[in-house]
C-alpha positions in Angstrom: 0.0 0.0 0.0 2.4 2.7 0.7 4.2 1.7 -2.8 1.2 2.4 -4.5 0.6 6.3 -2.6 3.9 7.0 -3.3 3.2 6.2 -7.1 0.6 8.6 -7.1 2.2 10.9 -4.5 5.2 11.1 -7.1 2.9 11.6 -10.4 0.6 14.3 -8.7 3.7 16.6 -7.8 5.6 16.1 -10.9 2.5 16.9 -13.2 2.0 19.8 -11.4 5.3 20.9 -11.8 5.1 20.1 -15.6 1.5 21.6 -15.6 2.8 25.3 -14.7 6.4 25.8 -14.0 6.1 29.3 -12.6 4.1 28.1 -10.0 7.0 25.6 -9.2 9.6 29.0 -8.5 10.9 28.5 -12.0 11.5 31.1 -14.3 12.8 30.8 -17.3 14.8 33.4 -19.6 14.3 32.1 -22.9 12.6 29.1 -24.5 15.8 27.1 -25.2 16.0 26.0 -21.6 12.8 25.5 -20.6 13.0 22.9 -23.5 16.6 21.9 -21.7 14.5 21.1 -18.5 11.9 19.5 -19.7 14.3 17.2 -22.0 15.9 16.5 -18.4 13.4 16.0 -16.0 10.7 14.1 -18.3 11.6 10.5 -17.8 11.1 11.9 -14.1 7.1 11.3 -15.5 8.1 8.0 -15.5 8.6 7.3 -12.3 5.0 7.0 -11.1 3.5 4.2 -13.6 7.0 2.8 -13.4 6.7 2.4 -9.4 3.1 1.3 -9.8 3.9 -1.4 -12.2 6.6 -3.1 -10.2 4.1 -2.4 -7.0 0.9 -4.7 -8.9 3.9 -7.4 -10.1 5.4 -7.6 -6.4 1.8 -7.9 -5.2 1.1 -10.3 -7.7 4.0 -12.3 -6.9 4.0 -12.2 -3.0 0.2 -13.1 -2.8 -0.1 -15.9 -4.9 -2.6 -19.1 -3.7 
């Protein structure tokens, strides 16, 4: 169980960083690296369904009958 909150805990604050990054404290000066950050923090998106899926397969495999 906490496996799986923290899978949703992580995608809810990273899409709302992604959703409006002003509102994160970022400002950006120029469009070039606000493409650089989101070329280095989006397999951070990842992390979430990532964390979920190995959460369902440990389940899967612990709980077997």
């Amino acid at each position: 169980m906490p496996a799986a909150l923290g899978a949703v805990a992580v995608e809810a604050i990273w899409l709302f960083a992604f959703r409006d990054p002003t509102l994160a404290g970022l400002e950006f000066t120029g469009d070039g690296w606000k493409a650089l950050l989101l070329a280095c923090y989006l397999p951070l998106l990842l992390w979430g369904p990532l964390l979920a899926a190995v959460t369902v397969a440990y389940y899967r495999r612990r709980c077997r009958g």
